[in-house]
ChimeraX commands (.cxc) that place a marker at each C-alpha (Angstrom):
marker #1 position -44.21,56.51,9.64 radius 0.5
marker #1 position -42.39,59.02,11.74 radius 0.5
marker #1 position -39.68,55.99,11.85 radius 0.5
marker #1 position -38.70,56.45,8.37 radius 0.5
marker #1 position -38.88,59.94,8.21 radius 0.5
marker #1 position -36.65,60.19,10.60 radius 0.5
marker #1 position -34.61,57.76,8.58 radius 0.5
marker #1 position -34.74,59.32,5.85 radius 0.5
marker #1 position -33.81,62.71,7.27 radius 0.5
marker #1 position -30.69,61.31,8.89 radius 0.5
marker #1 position -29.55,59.62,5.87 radius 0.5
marker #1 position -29.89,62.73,3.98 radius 0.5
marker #1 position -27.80,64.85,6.24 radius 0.5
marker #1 position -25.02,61.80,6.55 radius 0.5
marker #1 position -25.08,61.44,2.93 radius 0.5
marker #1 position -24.65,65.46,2.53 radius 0.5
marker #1 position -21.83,65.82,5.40 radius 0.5
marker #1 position -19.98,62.54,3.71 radius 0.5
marker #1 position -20.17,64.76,0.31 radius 0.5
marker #1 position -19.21,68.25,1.91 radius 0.5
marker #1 position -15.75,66.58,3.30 radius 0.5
marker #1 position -14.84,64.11,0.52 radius 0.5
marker #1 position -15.57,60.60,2.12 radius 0.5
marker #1 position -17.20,57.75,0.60 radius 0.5
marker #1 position -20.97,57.42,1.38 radius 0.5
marker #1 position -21.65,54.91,4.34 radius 0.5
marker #1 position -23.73,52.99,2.31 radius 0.5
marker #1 position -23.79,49.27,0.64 radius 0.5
marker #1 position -22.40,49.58,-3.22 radius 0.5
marker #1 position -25.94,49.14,-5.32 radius 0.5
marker #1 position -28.40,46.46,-5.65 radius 0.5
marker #1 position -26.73,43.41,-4.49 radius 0.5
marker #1 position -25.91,45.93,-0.88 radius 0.5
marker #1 position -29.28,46.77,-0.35 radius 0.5
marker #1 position -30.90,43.02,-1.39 radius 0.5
marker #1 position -28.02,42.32,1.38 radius 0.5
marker #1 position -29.68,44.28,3.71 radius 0.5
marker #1 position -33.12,43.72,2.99 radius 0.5
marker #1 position -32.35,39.76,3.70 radius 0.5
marker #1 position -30.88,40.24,7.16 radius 0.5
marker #1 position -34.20,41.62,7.93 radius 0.5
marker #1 position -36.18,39.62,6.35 radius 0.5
marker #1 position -34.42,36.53,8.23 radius 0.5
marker #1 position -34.60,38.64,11.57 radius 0.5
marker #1 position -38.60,38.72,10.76 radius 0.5
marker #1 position -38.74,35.35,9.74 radius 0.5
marker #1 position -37.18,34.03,12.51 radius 0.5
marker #1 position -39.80,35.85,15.04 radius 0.5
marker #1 position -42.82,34.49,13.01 radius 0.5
marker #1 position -41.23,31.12,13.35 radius 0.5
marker #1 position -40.69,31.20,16.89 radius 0.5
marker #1 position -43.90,32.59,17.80 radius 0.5
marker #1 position -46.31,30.50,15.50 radius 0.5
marker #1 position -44.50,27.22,16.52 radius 0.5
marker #1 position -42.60,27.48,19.97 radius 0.5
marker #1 position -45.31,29.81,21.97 radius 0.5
marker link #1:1,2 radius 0.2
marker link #1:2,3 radius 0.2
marker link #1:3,4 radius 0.2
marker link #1:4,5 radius 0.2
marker link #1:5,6 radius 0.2
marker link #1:6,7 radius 0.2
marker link #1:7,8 radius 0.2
marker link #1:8,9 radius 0.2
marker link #1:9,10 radius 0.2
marker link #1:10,11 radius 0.2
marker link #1:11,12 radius 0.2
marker link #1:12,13 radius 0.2
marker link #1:13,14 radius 0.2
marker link #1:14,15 radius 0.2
marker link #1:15,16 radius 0.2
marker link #1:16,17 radius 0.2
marker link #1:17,18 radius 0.2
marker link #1:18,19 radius 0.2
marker link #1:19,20 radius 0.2
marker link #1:20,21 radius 0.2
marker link #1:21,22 radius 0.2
marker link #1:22,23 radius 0.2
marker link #1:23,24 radius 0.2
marker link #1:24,25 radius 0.2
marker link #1:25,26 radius 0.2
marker link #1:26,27 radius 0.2
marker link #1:27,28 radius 0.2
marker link #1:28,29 radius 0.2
marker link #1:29,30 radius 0.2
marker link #1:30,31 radius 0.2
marker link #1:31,32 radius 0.2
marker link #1:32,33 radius 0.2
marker link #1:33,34 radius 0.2
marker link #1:34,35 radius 0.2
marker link #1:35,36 radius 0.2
marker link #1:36,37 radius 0.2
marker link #1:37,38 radius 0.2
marker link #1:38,39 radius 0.2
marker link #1:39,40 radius 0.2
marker link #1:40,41 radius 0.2
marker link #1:41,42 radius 0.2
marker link #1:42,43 radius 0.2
marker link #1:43,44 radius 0.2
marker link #1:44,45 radius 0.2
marker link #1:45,46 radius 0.2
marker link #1:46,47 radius 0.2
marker link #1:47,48 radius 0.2
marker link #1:48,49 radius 0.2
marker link #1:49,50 radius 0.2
marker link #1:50,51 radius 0.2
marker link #1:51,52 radius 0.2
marker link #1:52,53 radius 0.2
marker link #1:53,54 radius 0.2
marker link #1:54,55 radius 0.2
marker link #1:55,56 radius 0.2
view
């Protein structure tokens, strides 16, 4: 939990300095950015469960 706080926190303060001096937000454009993101991990987790069920 203290992982995504943290997260969170330093998203909020990138997100706020991005705003302060005019830049785009680092951040993927809507839905089809964060599914994006959400399926490299996935694949990252799936892979691990994969290798450790079947090759250990």
């Amino acid at each position: 939990m203290n992982e995504v706080l943290l997260s969170m926190s330093a998203g909020l303060i990138v997100g706020v300095v991005f705003s302060a001096i005019k830049l785009p937000i680092p951040a993927p454009p809507v839905l089809s950015g964060v599914m994006g993101i959400v399926g490299v991990y996935a694949g990252a987790v799936g892979y691990q469960w994969i290798v450790e069920r079947f090759f250990s």
